[in-house]
C-alpha positions in Angstrom: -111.0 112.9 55.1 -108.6 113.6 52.2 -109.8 115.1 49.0 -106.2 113.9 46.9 -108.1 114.8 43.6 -109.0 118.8 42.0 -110.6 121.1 39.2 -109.3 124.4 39.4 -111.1 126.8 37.1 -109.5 130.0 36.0 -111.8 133.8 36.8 -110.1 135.1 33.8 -109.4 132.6 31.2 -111.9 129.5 31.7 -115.0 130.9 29.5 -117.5 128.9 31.9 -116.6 131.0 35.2 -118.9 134.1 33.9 -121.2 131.7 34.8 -119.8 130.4 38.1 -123.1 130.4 39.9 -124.5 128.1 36.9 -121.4 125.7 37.6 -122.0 125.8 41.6 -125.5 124.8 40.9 -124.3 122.1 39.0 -122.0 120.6 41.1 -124.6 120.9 44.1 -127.4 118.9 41.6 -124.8 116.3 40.9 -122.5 115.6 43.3 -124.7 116.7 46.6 -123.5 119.6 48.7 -119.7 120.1 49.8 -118.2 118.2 52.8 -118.8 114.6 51.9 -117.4 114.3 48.1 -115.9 117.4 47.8 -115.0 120.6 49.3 -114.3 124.3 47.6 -112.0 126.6 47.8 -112.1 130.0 46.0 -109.2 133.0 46.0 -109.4 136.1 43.7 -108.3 134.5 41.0 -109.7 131.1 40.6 -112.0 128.5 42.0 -111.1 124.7 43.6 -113.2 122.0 43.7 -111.1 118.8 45.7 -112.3 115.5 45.3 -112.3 112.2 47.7 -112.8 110.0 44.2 -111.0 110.7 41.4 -114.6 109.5 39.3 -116.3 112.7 40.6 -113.1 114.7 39.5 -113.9 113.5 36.0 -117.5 114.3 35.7 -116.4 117.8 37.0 -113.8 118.1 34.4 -115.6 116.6 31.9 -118.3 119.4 32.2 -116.6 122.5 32.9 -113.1 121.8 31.9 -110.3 122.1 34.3 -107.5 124.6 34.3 -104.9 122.7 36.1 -104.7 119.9 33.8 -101.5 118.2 35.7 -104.1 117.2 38.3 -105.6 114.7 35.9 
């Protein structure tokens, strides 16, 4: 399965990652649990959602933002 389609957000400069484990919640109330619409990807310095539809990319970026706005 390809997930073409991401929302990175920041540690450092997106305001809503001090509240990551709000935003993981979210994501698992809305758009299920990863492997079937998305899957995650986290390094020291940021967090990855990647999408399968870009739809679901947009709900994610429309509630937390997205920090590699060339994805879009």
């Amino acid at each position: 399965m390809e997930y073409p389609y991401s929302v990175t957000l920041n540690w450092e400069n997106n305001p809503y990652m001090k509240y990551w484990n709000e935003v993981c919640a979210w994501t698992v109330e809305h758009l299920g649990l990863p492997g079937h619409r998305y899957k995650t990807e986290i390094t020291e310095d940021f967090m990855i959602w990647h999408f399968v539809e870009q739809q679901d990319q947009l709900i994610m970026t429309l509630a937390w933002g997205n920090d590699n706005v060339a994805d879009i």
